[in-house]
VOBA-1610 file (N, C-alpha, C; in pm, whole numbers, padded with zeros to 5 digits, always signed):
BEGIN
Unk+12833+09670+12844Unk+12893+09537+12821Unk+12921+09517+12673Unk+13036+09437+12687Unk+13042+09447+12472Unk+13089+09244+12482Unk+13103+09248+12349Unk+13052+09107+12332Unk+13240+09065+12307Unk+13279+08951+12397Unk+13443+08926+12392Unk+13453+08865+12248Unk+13555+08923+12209Unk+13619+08821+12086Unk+13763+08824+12048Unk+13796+08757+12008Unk+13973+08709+11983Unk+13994+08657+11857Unk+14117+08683+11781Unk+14153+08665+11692Unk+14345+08680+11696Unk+14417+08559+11577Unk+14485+08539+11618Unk+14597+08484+11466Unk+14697+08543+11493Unk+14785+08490+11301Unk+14912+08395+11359Unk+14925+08327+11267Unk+15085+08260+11269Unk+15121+08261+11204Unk+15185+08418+11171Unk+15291+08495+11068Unk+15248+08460+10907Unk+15327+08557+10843Unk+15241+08567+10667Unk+15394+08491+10620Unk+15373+08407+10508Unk+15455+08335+10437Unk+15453+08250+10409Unk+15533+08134+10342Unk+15526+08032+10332Unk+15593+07972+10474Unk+15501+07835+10471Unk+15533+07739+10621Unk+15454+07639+10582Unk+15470+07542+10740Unk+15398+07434+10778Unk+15251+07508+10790Unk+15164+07417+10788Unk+15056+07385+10805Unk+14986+07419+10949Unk+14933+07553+10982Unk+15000+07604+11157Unk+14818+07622+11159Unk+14733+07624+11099Unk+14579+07668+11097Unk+14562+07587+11236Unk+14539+07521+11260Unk+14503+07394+11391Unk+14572+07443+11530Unk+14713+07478+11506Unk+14747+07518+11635Unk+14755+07634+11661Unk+14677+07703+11572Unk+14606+07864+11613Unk+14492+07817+11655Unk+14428+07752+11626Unk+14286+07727+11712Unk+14292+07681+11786Unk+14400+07631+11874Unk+14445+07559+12009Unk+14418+07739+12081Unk+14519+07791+12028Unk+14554+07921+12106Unk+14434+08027+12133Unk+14311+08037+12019Unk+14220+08085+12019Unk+14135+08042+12129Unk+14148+07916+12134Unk+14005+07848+12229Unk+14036+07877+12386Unk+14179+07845+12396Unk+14268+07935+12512Unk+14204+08087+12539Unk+14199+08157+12505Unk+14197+08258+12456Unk+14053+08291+12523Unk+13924+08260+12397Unk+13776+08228+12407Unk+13762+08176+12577Unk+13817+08038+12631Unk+13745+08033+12754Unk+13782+08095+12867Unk+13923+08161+12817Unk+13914+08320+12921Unk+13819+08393+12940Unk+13820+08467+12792Unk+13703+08588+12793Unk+13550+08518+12844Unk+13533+08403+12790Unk+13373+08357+12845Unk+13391+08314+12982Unk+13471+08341+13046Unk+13480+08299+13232Unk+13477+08475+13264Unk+13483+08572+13211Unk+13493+08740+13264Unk+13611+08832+13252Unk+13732+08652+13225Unk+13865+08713+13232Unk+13911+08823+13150Unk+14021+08865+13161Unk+14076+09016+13086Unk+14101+08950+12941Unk+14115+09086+12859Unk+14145+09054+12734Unk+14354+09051+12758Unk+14372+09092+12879Unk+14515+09071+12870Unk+14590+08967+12886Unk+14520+08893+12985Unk+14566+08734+13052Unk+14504+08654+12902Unk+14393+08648+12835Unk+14354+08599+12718Unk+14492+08628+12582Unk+14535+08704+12551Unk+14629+08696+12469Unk+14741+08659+12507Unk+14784+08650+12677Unk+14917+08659+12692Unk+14918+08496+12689Unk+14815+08414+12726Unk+14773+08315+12783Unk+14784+08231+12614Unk+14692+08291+12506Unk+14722+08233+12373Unk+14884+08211+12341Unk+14938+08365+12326Unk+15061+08364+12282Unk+15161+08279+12356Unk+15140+08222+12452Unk+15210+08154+12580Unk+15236+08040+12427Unk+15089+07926+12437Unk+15038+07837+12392Unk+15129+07830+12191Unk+15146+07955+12173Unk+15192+07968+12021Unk+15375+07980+12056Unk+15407+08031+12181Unk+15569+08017+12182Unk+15571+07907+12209Unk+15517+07801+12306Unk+15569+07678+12304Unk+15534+07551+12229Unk+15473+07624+12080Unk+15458+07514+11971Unk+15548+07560+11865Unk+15693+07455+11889Unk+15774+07463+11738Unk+15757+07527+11604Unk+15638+07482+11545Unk+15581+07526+11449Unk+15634+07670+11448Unk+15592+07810+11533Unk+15620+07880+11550Unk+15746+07912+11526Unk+15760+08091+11456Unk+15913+08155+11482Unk+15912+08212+11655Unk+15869+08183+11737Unk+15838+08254+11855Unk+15908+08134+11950Unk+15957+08239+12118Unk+15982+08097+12217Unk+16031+07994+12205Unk+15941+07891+12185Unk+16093+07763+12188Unk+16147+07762+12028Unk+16056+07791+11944Unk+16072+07769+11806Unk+16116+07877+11735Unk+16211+07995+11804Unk+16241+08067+11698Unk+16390+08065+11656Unk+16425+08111+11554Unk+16537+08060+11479Unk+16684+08111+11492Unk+16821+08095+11485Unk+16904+08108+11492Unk+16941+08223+11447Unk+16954+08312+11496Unk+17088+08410+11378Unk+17179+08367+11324Unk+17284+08478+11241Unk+17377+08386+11181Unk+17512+08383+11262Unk+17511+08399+11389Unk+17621+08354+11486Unk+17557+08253+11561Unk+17422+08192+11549Unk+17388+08054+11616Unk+17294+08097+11761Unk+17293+08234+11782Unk+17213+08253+11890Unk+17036+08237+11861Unk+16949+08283+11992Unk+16838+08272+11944Unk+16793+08370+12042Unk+16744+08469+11959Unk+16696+08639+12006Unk+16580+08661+12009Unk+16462+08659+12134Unk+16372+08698+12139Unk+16299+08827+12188Unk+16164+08813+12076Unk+16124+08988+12089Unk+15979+08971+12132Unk+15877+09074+12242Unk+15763+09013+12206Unk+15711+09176+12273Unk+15577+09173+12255Unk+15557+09322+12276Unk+15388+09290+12330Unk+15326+09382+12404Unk+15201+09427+12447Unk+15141+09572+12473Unk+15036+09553+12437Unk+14970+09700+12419Unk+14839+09673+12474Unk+14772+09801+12577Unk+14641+09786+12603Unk+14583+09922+12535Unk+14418+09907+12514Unk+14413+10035+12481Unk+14380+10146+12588Unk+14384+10072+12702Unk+14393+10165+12806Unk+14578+10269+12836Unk+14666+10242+12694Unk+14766+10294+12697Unk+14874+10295+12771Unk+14863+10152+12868Unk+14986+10083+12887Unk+15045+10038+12772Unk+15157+09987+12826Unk+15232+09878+12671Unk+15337+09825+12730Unk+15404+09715+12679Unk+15539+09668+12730Unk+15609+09568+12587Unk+15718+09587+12589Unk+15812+09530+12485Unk+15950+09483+12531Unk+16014+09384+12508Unk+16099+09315+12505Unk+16180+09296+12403Unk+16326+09331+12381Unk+16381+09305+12242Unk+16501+09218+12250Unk+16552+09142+12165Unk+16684+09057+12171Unk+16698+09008+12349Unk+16598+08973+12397Unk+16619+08857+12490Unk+16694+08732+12509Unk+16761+08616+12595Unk+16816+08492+12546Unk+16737+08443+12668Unk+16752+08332+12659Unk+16699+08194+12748Unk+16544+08246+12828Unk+16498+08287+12744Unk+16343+08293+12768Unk+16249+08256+12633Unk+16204+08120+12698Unk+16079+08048+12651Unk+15972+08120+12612Unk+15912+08198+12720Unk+15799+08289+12683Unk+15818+08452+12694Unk+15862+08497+12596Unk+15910+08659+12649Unk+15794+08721+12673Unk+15636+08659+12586Unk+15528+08754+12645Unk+15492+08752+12795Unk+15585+08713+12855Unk+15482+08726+13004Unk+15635+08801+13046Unk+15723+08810+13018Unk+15830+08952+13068Unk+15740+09074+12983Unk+15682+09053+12862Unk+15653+09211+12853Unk+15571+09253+12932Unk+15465+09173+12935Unk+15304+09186+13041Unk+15367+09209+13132Unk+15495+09189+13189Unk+15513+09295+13355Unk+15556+09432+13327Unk+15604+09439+13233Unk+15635+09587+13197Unk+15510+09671+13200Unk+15385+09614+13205Unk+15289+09704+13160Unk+15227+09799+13255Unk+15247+09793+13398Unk+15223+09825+13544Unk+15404+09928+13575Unk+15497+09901+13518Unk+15600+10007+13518Unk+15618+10130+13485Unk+15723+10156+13525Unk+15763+10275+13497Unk+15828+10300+13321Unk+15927+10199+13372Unk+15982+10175+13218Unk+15871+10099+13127Unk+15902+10122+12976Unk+15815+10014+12861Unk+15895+09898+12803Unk+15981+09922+12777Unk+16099+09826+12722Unk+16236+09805+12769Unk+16283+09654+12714Unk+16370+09649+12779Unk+16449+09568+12668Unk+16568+09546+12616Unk+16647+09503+12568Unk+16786+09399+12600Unk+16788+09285+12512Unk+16939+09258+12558Unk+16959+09146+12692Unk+17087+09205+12730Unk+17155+09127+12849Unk+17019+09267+12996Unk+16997+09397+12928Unk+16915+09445+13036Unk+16785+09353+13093Unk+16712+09303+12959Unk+16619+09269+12931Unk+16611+09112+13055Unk+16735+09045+13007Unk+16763+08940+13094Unk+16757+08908+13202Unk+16856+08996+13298Unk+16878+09069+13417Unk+16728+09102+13490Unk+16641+09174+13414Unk+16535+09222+13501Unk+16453+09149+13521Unk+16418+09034+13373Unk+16342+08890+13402Unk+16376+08826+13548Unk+16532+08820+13533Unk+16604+08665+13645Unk+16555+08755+13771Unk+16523+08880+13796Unk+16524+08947+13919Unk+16413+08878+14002Unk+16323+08914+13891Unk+16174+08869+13896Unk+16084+08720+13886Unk+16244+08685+13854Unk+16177+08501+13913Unk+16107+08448+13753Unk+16122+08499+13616Unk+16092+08445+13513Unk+16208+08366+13476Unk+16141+08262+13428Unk+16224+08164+13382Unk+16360+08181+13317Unk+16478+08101+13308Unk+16615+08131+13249Unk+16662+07991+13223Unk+16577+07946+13141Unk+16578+07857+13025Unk+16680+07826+12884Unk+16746+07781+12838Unk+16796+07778+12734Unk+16661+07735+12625Unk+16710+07833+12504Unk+16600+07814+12366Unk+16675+07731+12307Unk+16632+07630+12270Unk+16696+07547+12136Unk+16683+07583+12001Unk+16598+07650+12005Unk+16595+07723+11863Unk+16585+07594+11752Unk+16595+07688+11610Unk+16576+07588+11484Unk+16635+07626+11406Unk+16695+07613+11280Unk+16759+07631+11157Unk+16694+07761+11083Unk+16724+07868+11038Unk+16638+07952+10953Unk+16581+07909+10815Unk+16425+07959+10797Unk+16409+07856+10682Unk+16383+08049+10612Unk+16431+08026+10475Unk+16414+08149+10405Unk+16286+08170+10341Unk+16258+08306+10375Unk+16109+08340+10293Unk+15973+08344+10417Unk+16016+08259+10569Unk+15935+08187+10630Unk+15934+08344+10763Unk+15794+08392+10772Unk+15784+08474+10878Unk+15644+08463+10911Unk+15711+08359+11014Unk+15559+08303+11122Unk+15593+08346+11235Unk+15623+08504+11241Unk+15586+08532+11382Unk+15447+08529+11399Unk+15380+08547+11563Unk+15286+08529+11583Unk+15228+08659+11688Unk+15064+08639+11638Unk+14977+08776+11690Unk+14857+08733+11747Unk+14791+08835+11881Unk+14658+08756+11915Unk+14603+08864+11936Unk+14476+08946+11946Unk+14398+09049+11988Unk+14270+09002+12076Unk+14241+09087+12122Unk+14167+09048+12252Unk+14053+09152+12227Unk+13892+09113+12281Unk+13833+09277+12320Unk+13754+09179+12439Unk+13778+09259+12589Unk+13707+09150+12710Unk+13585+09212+12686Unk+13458+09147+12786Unk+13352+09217+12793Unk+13313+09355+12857Unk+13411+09426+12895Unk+13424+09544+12930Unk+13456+09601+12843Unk+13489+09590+12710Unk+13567+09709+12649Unk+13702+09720+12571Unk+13781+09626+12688Unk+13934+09629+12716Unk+14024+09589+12576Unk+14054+09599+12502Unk+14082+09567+12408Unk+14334+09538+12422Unk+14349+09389+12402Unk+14478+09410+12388Unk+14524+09317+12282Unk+14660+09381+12260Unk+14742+09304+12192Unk+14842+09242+12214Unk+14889+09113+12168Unk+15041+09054+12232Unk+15094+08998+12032Unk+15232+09050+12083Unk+15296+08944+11952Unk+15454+08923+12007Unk+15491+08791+11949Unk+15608+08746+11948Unk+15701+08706+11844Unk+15800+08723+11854Unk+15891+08650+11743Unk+16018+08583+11748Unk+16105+08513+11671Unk+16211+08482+11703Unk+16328+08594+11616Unk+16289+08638+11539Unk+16336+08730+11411Unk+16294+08675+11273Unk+16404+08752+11179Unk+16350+08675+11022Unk+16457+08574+11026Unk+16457+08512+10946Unk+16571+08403+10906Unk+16706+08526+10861Unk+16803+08445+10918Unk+16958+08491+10834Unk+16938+08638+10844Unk+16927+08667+10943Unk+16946+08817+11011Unk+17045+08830+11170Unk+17154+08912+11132Unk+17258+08970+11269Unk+17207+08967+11416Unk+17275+08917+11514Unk+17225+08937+11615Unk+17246+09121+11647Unk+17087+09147+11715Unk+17115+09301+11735Unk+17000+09321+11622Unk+16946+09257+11545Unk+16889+09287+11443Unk+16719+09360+11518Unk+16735+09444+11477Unk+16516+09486+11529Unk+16422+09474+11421Unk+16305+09384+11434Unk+16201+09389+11324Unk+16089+09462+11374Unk+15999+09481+11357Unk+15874+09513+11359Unk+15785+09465+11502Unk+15776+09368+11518Unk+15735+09314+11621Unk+15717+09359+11753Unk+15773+09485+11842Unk+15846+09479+11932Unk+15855+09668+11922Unk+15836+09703+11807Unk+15819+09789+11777Unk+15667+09894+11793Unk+15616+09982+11878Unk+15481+10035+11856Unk+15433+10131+11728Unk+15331+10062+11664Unk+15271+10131+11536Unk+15328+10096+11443Unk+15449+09994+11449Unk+15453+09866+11327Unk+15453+09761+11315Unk+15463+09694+11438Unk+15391+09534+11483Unk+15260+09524+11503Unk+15220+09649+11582Unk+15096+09644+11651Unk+15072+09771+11721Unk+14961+09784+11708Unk+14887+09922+11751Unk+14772+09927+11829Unk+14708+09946+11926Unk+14616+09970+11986Unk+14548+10080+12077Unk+14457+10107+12032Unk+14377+10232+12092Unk+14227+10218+12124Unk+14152+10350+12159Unk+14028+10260+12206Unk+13949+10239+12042Unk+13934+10156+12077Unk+13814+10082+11968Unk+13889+10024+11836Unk+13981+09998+11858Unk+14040+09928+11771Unk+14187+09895+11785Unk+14239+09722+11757Unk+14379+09693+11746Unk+14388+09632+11640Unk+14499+09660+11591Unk+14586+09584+11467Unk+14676+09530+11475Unk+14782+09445+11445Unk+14866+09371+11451Unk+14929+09317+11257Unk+15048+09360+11281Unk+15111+09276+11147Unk+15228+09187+11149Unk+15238+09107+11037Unk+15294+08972+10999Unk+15367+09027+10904Unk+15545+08958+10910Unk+15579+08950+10754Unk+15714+09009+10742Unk+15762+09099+10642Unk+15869+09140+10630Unk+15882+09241+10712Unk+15974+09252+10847Unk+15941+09338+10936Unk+15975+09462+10886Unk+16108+09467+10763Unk+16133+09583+10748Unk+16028+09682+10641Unk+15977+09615+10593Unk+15863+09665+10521Unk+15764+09755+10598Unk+15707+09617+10705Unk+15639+09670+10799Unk+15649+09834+10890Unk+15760+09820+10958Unk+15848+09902+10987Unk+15900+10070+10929Unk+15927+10025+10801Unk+15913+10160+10749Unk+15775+10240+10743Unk+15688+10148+10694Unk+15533+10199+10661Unk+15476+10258+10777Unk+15560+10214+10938Unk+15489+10215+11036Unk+15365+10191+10989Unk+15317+10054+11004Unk+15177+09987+10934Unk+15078+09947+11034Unk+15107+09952+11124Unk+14984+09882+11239Unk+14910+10018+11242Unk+14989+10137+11266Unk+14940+10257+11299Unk+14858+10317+11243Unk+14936+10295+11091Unk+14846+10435+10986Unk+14696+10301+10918Unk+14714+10209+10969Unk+14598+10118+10945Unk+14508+10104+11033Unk+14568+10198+11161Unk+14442+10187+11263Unk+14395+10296+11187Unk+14509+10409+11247Unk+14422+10593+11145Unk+14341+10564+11054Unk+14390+10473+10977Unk+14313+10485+10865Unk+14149+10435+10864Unk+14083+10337+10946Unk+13969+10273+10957Unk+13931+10350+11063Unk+13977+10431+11170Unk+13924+10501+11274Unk+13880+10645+11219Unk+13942+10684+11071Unk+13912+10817+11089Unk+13828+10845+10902Unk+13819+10732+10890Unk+13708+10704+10730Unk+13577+10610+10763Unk+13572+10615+10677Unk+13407+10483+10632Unk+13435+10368+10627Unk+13605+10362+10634Unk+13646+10239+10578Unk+13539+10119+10675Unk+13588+09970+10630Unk+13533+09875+10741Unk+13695+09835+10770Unk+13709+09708+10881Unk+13869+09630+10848Unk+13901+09615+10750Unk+13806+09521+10695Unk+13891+09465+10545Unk+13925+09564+10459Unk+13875+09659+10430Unk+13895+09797+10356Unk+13999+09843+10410Unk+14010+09856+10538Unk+14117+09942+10572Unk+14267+09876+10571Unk+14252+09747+10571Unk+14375+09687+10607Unk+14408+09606+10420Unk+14359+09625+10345Unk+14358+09621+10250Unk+14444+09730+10176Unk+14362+09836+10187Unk+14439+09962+10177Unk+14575+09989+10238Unk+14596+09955+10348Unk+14732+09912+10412Unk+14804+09861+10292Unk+14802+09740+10266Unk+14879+09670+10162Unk+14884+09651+10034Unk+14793+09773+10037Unk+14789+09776+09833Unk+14890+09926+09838Unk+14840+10002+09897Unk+14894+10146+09908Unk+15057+10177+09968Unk+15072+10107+10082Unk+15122+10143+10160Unk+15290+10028+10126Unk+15254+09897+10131Unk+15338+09777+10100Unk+15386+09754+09975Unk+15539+09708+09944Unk+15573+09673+09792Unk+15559+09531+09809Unk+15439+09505+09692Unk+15388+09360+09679Unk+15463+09294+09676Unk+15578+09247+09649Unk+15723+09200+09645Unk+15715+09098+09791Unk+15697+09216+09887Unk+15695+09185+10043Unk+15610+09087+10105Unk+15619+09017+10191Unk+15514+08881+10245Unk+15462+09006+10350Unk+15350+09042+10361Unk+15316+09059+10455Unk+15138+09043+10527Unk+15134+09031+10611Unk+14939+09017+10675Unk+14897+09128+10793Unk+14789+09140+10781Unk+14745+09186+10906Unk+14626+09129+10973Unk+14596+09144+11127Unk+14477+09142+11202Unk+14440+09207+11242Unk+14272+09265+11257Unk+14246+09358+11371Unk+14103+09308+11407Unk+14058+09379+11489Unk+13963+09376+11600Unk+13902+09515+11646Unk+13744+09521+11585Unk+13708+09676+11656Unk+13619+09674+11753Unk+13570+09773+11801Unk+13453+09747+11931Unk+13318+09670+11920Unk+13286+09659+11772Unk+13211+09558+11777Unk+13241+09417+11637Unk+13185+09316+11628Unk+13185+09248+11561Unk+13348+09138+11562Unk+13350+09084+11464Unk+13421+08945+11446Unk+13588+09002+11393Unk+13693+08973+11473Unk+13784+08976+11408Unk+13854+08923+11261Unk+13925+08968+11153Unk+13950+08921+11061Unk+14141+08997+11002Unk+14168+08886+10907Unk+14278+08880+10870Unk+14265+08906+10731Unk+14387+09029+10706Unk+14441+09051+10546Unk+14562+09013+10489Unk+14596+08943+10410Unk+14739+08931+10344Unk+14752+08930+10226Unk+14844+08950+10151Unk+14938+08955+10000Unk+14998+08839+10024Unk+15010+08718+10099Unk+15017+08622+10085Unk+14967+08495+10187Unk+15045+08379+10242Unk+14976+08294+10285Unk+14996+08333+10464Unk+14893+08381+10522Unk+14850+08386+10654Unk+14745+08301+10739Unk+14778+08206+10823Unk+14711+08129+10865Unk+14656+08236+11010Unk+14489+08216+11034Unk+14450+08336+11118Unk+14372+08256+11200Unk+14247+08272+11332Unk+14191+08186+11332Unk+14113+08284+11453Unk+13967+08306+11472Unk+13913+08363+11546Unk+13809+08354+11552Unk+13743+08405+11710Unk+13658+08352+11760Unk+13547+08442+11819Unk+13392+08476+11869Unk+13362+08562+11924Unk+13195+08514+11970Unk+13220+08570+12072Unk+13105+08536+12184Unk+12932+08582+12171Unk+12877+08504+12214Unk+12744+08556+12206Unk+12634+08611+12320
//
């Protein structure tokens, strides 16, 4: 038996004031795992709670491209080595619960007008996003990690994109081993400039990196962004290992918020 805990970011940058309605999503989260529930329904169940608060670049609140659309991406990983991802979606509110079906498939991802199509098949919602104005500098996508009392360790993240980026555009998010990474005994998740992210492939070489040294998290995900990131870049991370309290790193302002059982 291992002890549940969750932890959870709303994107690295400058923003609103989002600390509070990460702890909405956390406690979501927490009275999953303390009822037995999975660490998967626990993140998908947070991230639900973080797409449908504005505040957020995610679900209802993520932002326009510069042709006026609103493109959603959201991705899941277990470390039992499922995964599912979603990219440039439209009229879906919550894309994390289209990825979470991907995770029992054949296929992992899905994109686009495909992406669309296979939702409406399946009876997920086909919603119009209202989206919001792009605010520059501002990347509050959002991340949650899970470990149930079995073991189970997952990840979910969502986004709307960065501000004043092409439709068709891919960040990080959505991406495996630069949004987010998970394996056994440890997940990571990052915030921020996706293309930064992205190149570094940073979720990944920040798991490698604490799985295969002395490092602790903070060491390792530290090292991530001193080494690896041009400080220039907004970026954060989270992770979560098989034992103890989740925690958050950034080079700038990351609102995080987590929780863990006794």
């Amino acid at each position: 038996m291992h002890i549940p805990a969750v932890i959870a970011h709303g994107g690295a940058g400058p923003g609103p004031k989002r600390k509070t309605n990460l702890d909405i999503a956390v406690k979501k989260a927490s009275t999953i795992l303390k009822s037995g529930g999975s660490a998967i329904d626990a993140v998908v169940e947070a991230c639900v709670i973080l797409e449908n608060d504005p505040v957020f670049n995610a679900g209802t609140g993520g932002v326009f491209r510069t042709d006026g659309s609103v493109m959603l991406d959201a991705s899941i990983q277990t470390c039992d080595g499922r995964i599912g991802f979603i990219i440039a979606i439209e009229n879906s509110p919550n894309p994390i619960r289209v990825a979470k079906a991907l995770l029992d498939e054949e296929i992992n991802g899905l994109t686009g007008d495909g992406a669309r199509k296979w939702a409406d098949e399946r009876g997920f919602a086909n919603l119009p996003v209202e989206g919001r104005e792009p605010v520059e500098g501002m990347g509050d996508t959002v991340g949650v990690i899970a470990r149930d009392k079995n073991g189970l360790f997952a990840c979910a993240t969502s986004t709307g994109g960065c501000s004043y980026r092409p439709p068709g555009r891919v960040g990080d998010v959505p991406l495996p081993g630069s949004g987010f990474w998970t394996e056994k005994g440890i997940s990571v998740a990052a915030t921020g400039n996706g293309e930064e992210i992205t190149k570094k492939l940073l979720s990944y070489r920040v798991s490698e990196k604490i799985s295969n040294s002395d490092f602790s998290l903070f060491e390792g995900m530290n090292w991530g962004l001193v080494e690896l990131i041009d400080n220039s870049k907004s970026v954060g991370l989270i992770a979560l290992e098989l034992e103890g309290v989740g925690i958050g790193v950034a080079n700038t302002d990351m609102p995080w918020s987590s929780w863990i059982g006794s």
